[in-house]
N, CA, C and O atoms as a Tripos MOL2 file, in Angstrom:
@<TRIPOS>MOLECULE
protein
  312   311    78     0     0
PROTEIN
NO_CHARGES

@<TRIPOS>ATOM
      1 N         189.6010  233.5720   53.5990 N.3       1 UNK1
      2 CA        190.6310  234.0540   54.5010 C.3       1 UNK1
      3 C         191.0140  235.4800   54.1300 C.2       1 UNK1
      4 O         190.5400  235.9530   53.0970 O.2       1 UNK1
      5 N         191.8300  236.2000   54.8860 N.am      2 UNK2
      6 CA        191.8510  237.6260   54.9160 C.3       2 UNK2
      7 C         193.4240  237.5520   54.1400 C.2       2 UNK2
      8 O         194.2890  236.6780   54.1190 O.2       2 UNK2
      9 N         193.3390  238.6780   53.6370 N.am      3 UNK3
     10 CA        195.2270  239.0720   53.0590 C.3       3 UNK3
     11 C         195.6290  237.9790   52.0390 C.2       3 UNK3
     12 O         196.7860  237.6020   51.8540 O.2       3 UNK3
     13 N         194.1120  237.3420   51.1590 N.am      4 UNK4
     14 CA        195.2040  235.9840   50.7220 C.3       4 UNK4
     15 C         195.9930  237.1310   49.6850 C.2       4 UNK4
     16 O         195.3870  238.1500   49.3550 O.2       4 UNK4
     17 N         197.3350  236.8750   49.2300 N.am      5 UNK5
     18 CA        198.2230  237.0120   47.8710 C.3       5 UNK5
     19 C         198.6970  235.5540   46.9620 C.2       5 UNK5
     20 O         198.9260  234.3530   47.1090 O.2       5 UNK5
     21 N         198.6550  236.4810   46.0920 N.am      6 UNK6
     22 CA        199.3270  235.4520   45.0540 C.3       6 UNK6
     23 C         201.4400  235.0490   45.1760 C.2       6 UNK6
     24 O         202.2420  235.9740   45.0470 O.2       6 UNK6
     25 N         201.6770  234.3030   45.3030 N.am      7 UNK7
     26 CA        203.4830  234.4140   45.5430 C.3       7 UNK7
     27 C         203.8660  234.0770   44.1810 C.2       7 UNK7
     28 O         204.9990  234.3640   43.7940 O.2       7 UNK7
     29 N         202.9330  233.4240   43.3210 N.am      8 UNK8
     30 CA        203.6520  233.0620   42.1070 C.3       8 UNK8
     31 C         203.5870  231.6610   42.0170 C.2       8 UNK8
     32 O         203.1930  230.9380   42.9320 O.2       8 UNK8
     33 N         204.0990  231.1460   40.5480 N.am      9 UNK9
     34 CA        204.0110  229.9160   40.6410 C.3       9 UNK9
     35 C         203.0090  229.0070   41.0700 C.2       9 UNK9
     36 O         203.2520  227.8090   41.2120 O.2       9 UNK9
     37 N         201.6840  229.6060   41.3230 N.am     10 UNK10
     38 CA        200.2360  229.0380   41.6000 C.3      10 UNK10
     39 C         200.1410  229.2560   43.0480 C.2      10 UNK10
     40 O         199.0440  229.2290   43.6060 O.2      10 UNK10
     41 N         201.1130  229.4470   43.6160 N.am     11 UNK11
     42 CA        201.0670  229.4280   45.3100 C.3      11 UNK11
     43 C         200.3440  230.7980   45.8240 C.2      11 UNK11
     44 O         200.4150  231.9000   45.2810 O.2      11 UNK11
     45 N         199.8150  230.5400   46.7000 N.am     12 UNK12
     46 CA        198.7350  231.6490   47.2580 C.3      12 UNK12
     47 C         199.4080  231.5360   48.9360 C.2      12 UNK12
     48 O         200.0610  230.6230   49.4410 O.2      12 UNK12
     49 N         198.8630  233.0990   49.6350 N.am     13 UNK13
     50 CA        199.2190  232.9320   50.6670 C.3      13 UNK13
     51 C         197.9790  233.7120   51.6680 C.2      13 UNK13
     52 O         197.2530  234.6400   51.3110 O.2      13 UNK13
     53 N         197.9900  233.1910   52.6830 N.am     14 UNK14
     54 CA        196.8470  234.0600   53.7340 C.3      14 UNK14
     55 C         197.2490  233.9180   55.0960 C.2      14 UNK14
     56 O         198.4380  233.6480   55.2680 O.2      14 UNK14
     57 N         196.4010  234.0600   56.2660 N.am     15 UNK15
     58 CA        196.6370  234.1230   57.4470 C.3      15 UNK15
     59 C         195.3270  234.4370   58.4220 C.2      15 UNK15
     60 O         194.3800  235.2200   58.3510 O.2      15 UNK15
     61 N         195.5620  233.8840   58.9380 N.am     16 UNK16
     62 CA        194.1220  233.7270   59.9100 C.3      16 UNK16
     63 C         194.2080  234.1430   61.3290 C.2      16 UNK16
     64 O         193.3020  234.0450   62.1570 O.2      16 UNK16
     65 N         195.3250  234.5890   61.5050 N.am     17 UNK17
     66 CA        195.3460  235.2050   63.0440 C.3      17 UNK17
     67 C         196.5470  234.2110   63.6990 C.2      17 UNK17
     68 O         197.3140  234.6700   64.5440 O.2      17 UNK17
     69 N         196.6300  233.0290   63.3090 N.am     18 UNK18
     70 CA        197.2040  232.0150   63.4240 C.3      18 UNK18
     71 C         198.3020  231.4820   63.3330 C.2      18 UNK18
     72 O         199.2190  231.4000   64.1510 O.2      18 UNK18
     73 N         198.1340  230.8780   61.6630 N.am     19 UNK19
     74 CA        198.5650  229.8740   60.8720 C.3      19 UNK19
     75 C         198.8470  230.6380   59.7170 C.2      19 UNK19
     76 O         197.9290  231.4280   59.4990 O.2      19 UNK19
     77 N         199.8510  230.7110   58.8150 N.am     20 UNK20
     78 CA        199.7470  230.8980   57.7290 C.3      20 UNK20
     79 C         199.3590  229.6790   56.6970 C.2      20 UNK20
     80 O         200.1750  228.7580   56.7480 O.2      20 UNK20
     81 N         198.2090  229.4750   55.7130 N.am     21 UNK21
     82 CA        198.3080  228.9430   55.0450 C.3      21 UNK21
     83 C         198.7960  229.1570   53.6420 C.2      21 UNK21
     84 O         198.5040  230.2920   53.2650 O.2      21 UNK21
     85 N         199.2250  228.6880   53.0410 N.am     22 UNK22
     86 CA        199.8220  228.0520   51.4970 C.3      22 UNK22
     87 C         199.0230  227.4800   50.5620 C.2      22 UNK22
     88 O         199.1190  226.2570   50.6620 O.2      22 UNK22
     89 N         197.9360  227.9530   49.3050 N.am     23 UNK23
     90 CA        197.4020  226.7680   48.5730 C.3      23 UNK23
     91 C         197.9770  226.8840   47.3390 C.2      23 UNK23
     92 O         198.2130  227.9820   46.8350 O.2      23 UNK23
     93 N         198.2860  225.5610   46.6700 N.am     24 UNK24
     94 CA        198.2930  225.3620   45.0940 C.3      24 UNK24
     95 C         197.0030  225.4830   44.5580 C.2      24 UNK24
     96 O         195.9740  225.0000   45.0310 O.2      24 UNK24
     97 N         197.1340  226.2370   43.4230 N.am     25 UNK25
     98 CA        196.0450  226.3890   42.2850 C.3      25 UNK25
     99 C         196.2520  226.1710   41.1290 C.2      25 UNK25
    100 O         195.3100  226.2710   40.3420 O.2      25 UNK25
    101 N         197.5820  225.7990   40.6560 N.am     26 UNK26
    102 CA        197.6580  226.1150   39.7170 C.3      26 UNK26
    103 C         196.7780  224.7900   38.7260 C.2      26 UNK26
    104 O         196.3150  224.7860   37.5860 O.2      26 UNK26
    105 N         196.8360  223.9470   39.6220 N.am     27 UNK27
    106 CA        196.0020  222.2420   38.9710 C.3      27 UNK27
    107 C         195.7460  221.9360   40.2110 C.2      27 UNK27
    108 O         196.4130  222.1060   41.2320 O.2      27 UNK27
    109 N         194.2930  221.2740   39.9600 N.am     28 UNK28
    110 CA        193.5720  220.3290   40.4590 C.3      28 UNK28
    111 C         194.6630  219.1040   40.8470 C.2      28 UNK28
    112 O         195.6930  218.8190   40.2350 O.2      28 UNK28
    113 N         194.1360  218.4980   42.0070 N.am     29 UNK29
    114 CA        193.6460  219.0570   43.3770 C.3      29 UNK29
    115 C         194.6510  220.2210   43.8070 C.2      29 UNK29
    116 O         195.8810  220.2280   43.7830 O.2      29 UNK29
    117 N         193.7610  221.1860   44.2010 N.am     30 UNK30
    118 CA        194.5880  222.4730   45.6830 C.3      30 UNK30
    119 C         194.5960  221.7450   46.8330 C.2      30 UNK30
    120 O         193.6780  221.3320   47.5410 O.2      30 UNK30
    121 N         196.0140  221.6380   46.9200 N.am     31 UNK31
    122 CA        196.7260  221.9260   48.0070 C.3      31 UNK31
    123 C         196.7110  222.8500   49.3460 C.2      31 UNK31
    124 O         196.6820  224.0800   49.3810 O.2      31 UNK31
    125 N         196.7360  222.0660   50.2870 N.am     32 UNK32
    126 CA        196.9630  223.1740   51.3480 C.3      32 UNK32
    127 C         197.8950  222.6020   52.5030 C.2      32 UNK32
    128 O         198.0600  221.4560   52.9200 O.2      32 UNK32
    129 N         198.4530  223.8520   52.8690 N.am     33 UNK33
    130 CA        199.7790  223.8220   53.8920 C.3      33 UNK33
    131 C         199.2850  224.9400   54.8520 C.2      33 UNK33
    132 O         199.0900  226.1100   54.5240 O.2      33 UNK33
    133 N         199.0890  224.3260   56.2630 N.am     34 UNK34
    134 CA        199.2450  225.1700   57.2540 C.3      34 UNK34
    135 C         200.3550  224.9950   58.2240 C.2      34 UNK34
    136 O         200.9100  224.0410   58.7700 O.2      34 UNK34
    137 N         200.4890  226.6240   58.2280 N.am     35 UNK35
    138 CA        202.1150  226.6560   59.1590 C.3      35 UNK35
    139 C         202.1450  227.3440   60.2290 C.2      35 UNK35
    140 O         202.2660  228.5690   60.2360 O.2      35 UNK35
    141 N         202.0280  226.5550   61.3480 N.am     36 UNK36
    142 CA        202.3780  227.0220   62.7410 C.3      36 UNK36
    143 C         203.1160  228.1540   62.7920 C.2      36 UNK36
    144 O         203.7480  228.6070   61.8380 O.2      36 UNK36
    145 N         203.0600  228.6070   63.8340 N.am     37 UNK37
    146 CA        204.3290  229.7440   64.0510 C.3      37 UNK37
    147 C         205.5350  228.5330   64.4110 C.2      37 UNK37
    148 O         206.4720  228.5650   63.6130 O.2      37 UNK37
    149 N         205.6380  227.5350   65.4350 N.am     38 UNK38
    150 CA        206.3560  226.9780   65.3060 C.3      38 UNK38
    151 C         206.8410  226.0170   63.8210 C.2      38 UNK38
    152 O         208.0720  226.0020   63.8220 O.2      38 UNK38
    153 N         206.5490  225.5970   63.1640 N.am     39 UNK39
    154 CA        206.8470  225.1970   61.7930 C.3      39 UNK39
    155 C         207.4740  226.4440   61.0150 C.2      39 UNK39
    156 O         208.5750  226.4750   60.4660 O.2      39 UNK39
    157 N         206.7010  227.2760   61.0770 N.am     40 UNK40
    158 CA        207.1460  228.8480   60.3850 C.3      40 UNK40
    159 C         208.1410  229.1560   60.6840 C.2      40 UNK40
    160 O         208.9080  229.7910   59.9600 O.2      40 UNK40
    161 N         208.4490  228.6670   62.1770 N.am     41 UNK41
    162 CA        210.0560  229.3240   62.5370 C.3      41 UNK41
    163 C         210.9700  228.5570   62.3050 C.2      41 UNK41
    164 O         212.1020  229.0210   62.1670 O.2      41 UNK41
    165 N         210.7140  227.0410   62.1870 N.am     42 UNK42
    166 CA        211.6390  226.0560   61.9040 C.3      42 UNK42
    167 C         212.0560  226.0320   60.2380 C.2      42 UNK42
    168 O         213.1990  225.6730   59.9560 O.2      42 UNK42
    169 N         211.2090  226.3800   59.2580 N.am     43 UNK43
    170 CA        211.3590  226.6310   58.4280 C.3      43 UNK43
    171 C         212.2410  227.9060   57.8960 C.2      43 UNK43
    172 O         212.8200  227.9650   56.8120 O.2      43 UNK43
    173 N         212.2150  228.6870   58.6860 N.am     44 UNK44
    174 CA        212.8430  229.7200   58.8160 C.3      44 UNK44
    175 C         214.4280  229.6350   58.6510 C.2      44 UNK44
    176 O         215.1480  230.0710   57.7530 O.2      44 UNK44
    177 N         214.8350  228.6900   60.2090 N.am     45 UNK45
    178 CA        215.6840  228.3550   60.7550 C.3      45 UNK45
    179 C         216.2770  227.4080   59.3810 C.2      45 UNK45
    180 O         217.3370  227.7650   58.8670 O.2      45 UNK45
    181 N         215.6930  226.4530   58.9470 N.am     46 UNK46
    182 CA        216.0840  225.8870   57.4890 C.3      46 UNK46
    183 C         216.4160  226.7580   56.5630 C.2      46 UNK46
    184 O         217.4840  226.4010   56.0650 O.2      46 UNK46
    185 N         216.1460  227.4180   56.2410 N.am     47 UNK47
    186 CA        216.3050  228.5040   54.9110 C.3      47 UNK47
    187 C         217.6260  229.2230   55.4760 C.2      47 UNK47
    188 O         218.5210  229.6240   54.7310 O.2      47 UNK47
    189 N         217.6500  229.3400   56.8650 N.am     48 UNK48
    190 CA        219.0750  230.5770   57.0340 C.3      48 UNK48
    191 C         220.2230  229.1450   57.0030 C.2      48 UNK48
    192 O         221.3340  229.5470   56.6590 O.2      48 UNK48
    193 N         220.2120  227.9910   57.2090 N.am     49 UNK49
    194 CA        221.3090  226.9440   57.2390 C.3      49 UNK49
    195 C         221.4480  226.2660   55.7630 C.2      49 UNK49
    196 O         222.4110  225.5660   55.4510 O.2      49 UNK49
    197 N         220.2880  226.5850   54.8440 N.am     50 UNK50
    198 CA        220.5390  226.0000   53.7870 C.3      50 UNK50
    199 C         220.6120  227.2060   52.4440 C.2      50 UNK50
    200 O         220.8000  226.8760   51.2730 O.2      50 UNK50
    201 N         220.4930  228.0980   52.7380 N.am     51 UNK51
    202 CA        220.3280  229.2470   51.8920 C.3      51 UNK51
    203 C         221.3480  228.9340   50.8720 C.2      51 UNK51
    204 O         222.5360  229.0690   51.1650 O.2      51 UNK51
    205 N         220.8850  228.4080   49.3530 N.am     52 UNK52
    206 CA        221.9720  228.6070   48.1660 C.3      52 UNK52
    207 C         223.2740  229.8670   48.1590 C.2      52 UNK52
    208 O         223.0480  230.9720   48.6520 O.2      52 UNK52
    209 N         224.2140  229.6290   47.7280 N.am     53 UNK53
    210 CA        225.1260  230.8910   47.8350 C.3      53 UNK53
    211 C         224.6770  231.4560   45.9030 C.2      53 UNK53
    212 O         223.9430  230.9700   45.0430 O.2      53 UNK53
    213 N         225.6460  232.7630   45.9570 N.am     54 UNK54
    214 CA        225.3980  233.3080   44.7150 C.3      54 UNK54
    215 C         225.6760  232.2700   43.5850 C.2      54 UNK54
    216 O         224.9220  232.0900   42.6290 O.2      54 UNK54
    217 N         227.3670  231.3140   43.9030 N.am     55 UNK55
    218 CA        227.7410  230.8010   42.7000 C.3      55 UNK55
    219 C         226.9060  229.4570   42.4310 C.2      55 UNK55
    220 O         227.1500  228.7320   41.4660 O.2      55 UNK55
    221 N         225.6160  229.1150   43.6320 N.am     56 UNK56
    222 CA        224.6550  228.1190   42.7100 C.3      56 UNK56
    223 C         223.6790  228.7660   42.6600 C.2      56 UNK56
    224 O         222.7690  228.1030   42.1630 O.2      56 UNK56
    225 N         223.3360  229.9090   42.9680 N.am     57 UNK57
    226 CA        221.9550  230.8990   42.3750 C.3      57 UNK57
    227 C         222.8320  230.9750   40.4870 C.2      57 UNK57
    228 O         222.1870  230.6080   39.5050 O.2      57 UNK57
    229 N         223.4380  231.1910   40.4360 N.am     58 UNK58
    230 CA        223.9000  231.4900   39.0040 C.3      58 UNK58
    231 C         224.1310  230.2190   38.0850 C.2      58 UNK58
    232 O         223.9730  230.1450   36.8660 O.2      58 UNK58
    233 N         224.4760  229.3950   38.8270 N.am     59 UNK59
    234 CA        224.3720  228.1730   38.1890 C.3      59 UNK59
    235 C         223.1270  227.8170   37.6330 C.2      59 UNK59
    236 O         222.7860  227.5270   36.4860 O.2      59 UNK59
    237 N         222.3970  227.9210   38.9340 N.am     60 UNK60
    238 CA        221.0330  226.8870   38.6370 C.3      60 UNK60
    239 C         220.3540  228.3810   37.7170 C.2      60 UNK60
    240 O         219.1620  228.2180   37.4610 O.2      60 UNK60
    241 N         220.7160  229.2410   37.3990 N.am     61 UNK61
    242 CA        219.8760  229.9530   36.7630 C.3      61 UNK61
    243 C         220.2180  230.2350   35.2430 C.2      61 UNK61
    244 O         219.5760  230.8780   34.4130 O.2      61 UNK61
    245 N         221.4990  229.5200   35.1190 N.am     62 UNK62
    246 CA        221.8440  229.1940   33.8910 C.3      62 UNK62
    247 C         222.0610  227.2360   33.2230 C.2      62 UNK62
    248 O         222.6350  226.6750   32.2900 O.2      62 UNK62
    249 N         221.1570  226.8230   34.4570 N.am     63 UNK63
    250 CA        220.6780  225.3900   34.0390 C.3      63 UNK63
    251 C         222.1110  224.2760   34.7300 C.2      63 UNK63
    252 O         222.4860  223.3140   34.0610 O.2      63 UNK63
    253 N         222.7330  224.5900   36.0390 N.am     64 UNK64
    254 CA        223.0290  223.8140   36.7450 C.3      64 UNK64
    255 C         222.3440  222.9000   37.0850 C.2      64 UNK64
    256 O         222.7020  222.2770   38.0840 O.2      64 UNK64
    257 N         221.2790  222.5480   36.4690 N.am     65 UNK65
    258 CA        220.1700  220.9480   37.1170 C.3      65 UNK65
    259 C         220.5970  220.9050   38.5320 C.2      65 UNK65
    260 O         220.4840  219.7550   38.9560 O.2      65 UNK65
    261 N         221.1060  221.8410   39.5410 N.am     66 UNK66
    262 CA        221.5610  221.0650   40.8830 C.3      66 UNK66
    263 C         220.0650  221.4160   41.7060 C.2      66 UNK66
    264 O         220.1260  221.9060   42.8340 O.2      66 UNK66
    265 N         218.9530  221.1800   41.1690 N.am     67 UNK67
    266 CA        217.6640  221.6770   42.0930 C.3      67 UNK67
    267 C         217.4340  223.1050   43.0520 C.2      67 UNK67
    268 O         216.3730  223.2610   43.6560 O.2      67 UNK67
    269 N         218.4780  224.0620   43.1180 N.am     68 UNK68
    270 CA        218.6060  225.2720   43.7070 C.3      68 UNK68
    271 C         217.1490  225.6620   43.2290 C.2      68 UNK68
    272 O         216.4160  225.0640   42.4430 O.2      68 UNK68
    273 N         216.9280  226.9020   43.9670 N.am     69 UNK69
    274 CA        215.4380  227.7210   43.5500 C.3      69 UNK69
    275 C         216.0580  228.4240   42.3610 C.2      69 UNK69
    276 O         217.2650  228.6630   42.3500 O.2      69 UNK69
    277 N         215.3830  228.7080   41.5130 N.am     70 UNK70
    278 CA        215.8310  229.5800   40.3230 C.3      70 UNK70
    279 C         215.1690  231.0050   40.6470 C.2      70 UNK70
    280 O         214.0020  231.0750   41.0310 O.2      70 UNK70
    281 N         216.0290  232.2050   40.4610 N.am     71 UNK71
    282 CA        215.3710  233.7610   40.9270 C.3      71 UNK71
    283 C         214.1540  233.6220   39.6480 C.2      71 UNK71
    284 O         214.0770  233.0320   38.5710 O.2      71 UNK71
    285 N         213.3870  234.4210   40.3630 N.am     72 UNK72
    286 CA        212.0120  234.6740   39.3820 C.3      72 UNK72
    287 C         212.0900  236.2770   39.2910 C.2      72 UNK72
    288 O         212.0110  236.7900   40.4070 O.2      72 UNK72
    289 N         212.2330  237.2440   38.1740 N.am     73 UNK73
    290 CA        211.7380  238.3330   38.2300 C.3      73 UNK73
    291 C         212.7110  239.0600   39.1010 C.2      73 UNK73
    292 O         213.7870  238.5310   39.3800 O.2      73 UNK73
    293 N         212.3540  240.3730   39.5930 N.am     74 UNK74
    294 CA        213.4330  240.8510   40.9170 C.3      74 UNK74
    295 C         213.1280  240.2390   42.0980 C.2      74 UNK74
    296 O         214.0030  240.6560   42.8560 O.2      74 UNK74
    297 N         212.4230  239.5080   42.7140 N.am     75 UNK75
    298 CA        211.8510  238.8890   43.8210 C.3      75 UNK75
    299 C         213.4960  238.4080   44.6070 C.2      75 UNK75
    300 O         214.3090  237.7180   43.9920 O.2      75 UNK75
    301 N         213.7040  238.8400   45.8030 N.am     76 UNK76
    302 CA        214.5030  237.9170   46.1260 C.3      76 UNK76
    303 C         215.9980  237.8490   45.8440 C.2      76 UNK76
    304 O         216.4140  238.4570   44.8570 O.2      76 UNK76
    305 N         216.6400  237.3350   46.4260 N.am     77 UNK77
    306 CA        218.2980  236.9050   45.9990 C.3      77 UNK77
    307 C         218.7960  235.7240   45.6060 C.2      77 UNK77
    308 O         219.9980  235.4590   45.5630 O.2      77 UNK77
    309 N         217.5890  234.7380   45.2080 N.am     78 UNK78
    310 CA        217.9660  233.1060   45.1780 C.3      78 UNK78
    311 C         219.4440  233.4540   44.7590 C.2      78 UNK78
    312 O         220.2620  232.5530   44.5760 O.2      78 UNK78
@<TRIPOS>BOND
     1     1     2 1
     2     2     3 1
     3     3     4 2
     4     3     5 am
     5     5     6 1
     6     6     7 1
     7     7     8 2
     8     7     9 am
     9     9    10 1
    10    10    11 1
    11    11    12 2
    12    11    13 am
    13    13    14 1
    14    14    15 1
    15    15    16 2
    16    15    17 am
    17    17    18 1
    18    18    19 1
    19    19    20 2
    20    19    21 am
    21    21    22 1
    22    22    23 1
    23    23    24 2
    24    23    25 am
    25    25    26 1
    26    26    27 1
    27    27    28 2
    28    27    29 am
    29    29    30 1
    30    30    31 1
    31    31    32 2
    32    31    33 am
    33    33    34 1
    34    34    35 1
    35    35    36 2
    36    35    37 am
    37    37    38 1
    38    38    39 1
    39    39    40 2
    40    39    41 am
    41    41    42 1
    42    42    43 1
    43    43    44 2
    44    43    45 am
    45    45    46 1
    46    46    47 1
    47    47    48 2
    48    47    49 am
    49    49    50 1
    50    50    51 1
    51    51    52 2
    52    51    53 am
    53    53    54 1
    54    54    55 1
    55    55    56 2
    56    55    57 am
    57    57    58 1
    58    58    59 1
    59    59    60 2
    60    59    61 am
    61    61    62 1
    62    62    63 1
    63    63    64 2
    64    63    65 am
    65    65    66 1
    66    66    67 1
    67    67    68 2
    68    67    69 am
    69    69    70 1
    70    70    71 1
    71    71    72 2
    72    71    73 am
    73    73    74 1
    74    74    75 1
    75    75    76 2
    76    75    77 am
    77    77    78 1
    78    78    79 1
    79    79    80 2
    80    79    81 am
    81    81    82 1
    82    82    83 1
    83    83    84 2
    84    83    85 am
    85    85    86 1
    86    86    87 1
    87    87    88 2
    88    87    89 am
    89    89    90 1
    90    90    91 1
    91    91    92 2
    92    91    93 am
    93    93    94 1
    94    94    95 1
    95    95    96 2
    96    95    97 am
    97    97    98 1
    98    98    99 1
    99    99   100 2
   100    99   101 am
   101   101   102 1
   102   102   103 1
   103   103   104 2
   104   103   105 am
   105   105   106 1
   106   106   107 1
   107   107   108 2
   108   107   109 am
   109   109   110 1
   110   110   111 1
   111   111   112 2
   112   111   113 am
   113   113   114 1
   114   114   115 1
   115   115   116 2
   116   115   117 am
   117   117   118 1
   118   118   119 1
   119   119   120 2
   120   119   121 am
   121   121   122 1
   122   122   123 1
   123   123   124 2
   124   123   125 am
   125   125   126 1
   126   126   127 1
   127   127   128 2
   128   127   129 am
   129   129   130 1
   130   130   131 1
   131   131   132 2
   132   131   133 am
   133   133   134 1
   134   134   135 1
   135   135   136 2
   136   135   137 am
   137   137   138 1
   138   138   139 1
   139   139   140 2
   140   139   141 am
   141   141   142 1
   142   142   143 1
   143   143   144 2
   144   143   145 am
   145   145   146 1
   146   146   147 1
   147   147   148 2
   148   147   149 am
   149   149   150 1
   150   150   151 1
   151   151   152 2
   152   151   153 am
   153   153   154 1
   154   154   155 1
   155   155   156 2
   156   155   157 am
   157   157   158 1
   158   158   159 1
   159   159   160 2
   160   159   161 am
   161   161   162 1
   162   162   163 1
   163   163   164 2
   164   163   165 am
   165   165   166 1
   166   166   167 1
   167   167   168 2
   168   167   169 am
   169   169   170 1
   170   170   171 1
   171   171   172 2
   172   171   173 am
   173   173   174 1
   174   174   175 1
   175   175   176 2
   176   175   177 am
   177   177   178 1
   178   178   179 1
   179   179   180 2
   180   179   181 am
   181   181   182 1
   182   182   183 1
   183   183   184 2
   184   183   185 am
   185   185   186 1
   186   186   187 1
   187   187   188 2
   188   187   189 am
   189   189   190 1
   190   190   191 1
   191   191   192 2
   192   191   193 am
   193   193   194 1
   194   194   195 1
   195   195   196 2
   196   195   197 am
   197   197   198 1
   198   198   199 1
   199   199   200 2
   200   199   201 am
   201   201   202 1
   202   202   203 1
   203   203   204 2
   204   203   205 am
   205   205   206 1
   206   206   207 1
   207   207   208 2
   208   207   209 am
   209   209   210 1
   210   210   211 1
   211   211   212 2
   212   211   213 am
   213   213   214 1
   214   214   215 1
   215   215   216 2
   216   215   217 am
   217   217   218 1
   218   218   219 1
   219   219   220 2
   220   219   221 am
   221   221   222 1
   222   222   223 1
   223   223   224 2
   224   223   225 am
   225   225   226 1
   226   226   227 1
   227   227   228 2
   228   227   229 am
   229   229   230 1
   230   230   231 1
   231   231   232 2
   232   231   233 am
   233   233   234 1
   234   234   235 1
   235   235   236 2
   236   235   237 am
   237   237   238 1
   238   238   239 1
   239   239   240 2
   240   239   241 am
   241   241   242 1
   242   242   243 1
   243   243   244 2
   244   243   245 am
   245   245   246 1
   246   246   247 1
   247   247   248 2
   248   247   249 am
   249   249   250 1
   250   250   251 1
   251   251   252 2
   252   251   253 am
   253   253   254 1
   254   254   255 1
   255   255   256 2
   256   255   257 am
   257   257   258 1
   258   258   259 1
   259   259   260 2
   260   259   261 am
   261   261   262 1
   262   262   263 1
   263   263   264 2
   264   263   265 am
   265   265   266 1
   266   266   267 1
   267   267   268 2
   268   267   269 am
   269   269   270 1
   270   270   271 1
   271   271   272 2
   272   271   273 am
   273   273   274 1
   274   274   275 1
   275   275   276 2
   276   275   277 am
   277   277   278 1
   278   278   279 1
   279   279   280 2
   280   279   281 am
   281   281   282 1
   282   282   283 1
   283   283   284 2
   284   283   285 am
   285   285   286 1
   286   286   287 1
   287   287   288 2
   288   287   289 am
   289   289   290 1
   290   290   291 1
   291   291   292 2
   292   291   293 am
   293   293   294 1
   294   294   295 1
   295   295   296 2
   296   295   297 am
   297   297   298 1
   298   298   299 1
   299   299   300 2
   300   299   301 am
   301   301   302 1
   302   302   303 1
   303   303   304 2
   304   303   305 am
   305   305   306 1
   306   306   307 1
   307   307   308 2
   308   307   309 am
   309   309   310 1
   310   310   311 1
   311   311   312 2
@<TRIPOS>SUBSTRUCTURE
     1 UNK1         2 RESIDUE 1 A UNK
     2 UNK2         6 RESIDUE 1 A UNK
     3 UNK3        10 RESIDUE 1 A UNK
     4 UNK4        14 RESIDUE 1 A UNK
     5 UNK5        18 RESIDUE 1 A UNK
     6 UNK6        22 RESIDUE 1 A UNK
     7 UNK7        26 RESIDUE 1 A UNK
     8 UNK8        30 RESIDUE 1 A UNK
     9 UNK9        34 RESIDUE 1 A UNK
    10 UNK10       38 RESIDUE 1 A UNK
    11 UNK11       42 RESIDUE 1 A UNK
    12 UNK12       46 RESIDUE 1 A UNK
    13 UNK13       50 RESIDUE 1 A UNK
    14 UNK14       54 RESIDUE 1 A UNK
    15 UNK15       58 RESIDUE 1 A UNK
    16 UNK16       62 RESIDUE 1 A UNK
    17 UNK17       66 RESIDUE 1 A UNK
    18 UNK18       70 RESIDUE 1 A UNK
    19 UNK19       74 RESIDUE 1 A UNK
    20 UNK20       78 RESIDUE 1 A UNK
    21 UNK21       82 RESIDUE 1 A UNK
    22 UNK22       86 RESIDUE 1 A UNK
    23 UNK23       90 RESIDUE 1 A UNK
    24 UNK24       94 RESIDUE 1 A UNK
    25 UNK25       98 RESIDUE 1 A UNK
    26 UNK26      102 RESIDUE 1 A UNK
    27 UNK27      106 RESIDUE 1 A UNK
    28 UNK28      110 RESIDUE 1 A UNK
    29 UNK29      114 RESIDUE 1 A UNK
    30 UNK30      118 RESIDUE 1 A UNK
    31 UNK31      122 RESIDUE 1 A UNK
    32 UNK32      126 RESIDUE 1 A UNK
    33 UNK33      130 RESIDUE 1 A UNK
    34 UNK34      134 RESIDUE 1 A UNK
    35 UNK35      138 RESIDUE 1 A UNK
    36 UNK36      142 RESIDUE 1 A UNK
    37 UNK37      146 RESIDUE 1 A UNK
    38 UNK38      150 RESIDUE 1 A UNK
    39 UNK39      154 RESIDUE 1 A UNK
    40 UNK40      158 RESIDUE 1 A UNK
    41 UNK41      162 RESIDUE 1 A UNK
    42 UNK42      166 RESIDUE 1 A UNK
    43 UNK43      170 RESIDUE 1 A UNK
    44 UNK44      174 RESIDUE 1 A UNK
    45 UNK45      178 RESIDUE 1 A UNK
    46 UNK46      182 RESIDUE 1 A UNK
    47 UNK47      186 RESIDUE 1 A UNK
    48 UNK48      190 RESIDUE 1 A UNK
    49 UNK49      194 RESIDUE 1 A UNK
    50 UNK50      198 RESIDUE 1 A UNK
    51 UNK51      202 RESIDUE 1 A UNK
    52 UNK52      206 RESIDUE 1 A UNK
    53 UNK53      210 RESIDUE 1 A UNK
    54 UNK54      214 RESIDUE 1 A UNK
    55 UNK55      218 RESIDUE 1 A UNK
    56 UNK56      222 RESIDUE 1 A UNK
    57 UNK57      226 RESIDUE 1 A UNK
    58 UNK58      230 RESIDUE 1 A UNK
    59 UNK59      234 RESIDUE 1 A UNK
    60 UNK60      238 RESIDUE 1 A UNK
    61 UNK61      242 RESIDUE 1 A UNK
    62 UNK62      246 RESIDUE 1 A UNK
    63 UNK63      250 RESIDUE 1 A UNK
    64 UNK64      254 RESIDUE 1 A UNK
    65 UNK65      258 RESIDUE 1 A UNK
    66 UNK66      262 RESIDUE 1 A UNK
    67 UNK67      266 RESIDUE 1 A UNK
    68 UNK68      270 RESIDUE 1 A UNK
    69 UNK69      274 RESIDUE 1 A UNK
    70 UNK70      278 RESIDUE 1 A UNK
    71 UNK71      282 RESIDUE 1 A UNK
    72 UNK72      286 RESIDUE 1 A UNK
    73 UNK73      290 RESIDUE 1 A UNK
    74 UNK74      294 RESIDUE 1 A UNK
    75 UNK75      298 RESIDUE 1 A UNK
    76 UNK76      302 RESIDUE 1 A UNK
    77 UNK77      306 RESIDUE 1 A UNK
    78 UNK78      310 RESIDUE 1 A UNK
């Protein structure tokens, strides 16, 4: 596939004109996730209604166990 990147965390990303796909590498078996534009947007639409606020980005990044994404690096605002 064309444009694949690496996102981190074993996850890879590409695009086919299409679909974006998603594979795990980091262990056997790879994974794969293909995402519609419709899925892509619904997912989207999830992330803006569930988006962690700062005071559980800071939590979970000082070991709140509450499952939040933890920031990686500068990537992002988890």
């Amino acid at each position: 596939m064309k444009n694949e990147t690496y996102l981190g965390d074993g996850v890879y990303v590409s695009f086919d004109g299409y679909q974006i796909w998603l594979d795990t590498r980091m262990q056997e078996p790879v994974n794969r996730i293909a995402l519609e534009p419709d899925v892509y947007a619904a997912l989207q639409d999830w992330w803006t209604k569930n988006q962690p606020t700062t005071s559980d980005t800071e939590s979970a990044m000082h070991g709140g166990g509450d499952g939040a994404p933890r920031k990686s690096g500068n990537r992002g605002t988890w």
